[in-house]
N, C-alpha and C positions, 0 to 999 in steps of 0.2 A: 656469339659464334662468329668465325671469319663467312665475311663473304666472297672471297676470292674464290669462284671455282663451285661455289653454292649452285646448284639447283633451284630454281623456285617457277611454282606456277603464280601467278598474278591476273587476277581477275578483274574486270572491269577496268581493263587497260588502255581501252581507248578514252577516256575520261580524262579531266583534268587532274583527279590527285593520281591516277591511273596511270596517266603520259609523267607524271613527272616522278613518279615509285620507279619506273620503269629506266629513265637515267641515271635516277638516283642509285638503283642495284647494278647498274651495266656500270658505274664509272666505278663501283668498288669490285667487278670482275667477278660476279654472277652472269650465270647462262638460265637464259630468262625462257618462258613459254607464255604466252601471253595470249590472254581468253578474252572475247569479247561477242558481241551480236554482229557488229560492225564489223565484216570483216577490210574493206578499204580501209578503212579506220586504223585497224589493228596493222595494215600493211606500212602508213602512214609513222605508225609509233615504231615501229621495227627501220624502219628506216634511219628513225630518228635513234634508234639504239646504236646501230653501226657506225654512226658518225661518230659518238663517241667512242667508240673503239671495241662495243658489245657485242654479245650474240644473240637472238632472238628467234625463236619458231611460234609463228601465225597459229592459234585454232581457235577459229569460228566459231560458239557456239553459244547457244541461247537457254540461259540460266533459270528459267521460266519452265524449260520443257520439267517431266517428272520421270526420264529416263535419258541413257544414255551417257550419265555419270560417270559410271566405270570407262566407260570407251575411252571419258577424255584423258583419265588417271593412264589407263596402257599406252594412248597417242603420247602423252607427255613421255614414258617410262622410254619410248621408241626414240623421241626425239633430241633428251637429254642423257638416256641412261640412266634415269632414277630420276626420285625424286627427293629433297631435302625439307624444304618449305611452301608451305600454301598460305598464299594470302588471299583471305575473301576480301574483298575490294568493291566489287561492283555493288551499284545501290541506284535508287531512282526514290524521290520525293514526292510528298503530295500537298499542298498549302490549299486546303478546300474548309468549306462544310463538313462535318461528316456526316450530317444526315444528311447531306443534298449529294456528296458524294458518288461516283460510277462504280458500282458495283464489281466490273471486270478490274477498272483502273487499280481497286482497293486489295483484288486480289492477284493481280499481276507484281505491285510493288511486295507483297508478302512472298511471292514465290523468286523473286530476284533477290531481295534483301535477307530473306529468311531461309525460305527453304531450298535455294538454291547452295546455298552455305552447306548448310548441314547435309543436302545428297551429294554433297562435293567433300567435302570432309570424308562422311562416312567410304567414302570407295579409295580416298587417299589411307584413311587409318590402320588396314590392314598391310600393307608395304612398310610403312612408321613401326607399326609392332613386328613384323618380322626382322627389320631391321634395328631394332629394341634405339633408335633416335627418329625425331622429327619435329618441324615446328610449324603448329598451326597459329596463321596472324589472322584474328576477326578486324574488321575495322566498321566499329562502331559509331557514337555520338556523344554528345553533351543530352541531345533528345531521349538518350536512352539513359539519362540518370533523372532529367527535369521533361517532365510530360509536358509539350508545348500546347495551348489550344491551336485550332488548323493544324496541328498538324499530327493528329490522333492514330492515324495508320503509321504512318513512318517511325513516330516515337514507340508504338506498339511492336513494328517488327524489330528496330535494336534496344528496348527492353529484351526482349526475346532473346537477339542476338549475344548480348550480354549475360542472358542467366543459362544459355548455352556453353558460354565462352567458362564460364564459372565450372561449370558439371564437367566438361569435357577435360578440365584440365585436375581435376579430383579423381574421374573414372580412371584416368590412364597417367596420373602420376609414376606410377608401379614401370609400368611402359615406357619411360622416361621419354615421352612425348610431352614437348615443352608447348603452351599456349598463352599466344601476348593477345590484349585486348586492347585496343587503342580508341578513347575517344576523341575525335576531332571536333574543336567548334566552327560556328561557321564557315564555311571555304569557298573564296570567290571563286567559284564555278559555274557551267553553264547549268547544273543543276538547278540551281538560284534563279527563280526568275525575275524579272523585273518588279513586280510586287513584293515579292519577296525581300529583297535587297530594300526597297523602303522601310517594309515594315523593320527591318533591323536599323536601319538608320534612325526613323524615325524614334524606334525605345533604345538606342544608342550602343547597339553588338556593335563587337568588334566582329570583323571577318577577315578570314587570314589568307593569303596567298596561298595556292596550292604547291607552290616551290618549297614552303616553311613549314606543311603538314608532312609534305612526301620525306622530308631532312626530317623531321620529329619520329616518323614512322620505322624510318630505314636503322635510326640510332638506337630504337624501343630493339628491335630483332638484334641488332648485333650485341645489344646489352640483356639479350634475352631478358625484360624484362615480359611481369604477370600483368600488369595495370597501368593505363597509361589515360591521362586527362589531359588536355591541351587548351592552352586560357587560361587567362588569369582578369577575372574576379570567377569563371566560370566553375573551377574549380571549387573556388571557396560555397559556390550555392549546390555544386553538386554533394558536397558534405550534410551542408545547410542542411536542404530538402529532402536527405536519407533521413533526418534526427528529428528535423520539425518540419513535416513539411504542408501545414496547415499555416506555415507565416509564407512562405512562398505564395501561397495559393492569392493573395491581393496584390501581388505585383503582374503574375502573369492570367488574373483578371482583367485588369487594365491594357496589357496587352491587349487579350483577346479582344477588347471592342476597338481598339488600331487594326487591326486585323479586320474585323467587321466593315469597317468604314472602307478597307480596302478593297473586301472583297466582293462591296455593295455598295459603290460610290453614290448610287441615286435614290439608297431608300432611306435619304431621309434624317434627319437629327433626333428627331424620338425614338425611333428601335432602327435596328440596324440588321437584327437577324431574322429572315426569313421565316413562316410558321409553315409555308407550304407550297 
């Protein structure tokens, strides 16, 4: 699709692959609406739109709530004149225990990553079918092909995301509502936290700039493509571990006790995980 002139909502745009989706569609001449919790944040990247030569409209809002979905679809409808593309974007990680896990935390990243998508989708879908085009971008993981240990919730919601992304683009083929699914591997962002970023160094990921995901992202939509994996050997285990994925399962056991050590620097060379 041309994006000269495109419409798009973009979520989780004050973020780093978020801030950088967000120049990336303003330098090819998209008229952007940009969603986030953060609204300074979001004032911050609209700024940063203008300079390059884009147009941007602010709206604040928090992808956690379980209403107020549609409101954002009409605010955008107001501020652009329609709608052409949604990109779910926004995401937040969790590198824990999962039995030690916060209960709130575990269901806060589910309703930002997960089900913030899909109330936001479904209130865009009916404008896409009236106007018999439209394209929904999920932005997924490598976590949502290969289940990381630590990081059980997160992989959980874009599993999810992904066999979303799958149905959504079968139910309304007919509709000719086009759906790209993009998985990204690691991306130095503040997402990452500092533990984080070891344990990948440590079993030796690559992580990628978020300037090189937002360019991989923005080329999947104008190439409308269905499937997109980003990485390379990453790719090859995301096949891997669809086919066999009981050979997978002793690499990223080993992981998990790097992960352990990290997550329990004092308990110790004999067990590492916690019973209670």
């Amino acid at each position: 699709m041309k994006l000269a002139g495109a419409r798009i909502l973009l979520t989780g745009a004050s973020g780093g692959i978020g801030r950088c989706l967000a120049l990336e569609f303003a330098r090819r001449g998209a008229r952007l609406a940009l969603l986030a919790r953060d609204a300074s944040g979001l004032e911050a990247v609209s700024q940063a739109v203008h300079a390059v030569g884009g147009s941007a409209a602010c709206v604040p809002f928090d992808l956690a709530r379980r209403d107020g979905h549609g409101g954002v679809i009409g605010r955008v409808h107001a501020e652009l004149g329609g709608l052409d593309v949604l990109v779910n974007n926004a995401g937040v990680s969790r590198f824990a225990d999962f039995a030690e896990d916060d209960p709130g935390a575990i269901c806060n990243l589910i309703d930002i990553n997960l089900t913030g998508a899909l109330l936001l989708t479904r209130a865009a879908l009916p404008h896409f079918v009236r106007r018999g085009t439209g394209h929904v971008v999920n932005i997924g993981s490598i976590l949502g092909s290969i289940a990381l240990p630590h990081f059980a919730a997160y992989s959980a919601s874009k599993f999810a995301l992904r066999g979303f992304s799958e149905a959504l683009r079968r139910e309304f083929a007919d509709a000719r509502v086009r759906v790209t699914y993009v998985a990204p591997r690691t991306t130095a962002t503040r997402m990452n936290t500092e533990a984080v970023r070891e344990l990948f160094s440590a079993n030796g990921t690559a992580m990628d700039r978020p300037e090189q995901v937002a360019a991989h992202i923005v080329a999947a939509v104008e190439q409308e493509r269905k499937d997109v994996y980003l990485g390379w050997p990453e790719r090859f285990f995301v096949r891997l571990n669809s086919v066999l994925p009981r050979l997978v399962d002793g690499a990223l056991t080993r992981q998990a006790r790097v992960a352990d050590r990290l997550l329990h620097p004092h308990a110790g060379v004999a067990g590492t995980r916690r019973t209670s």
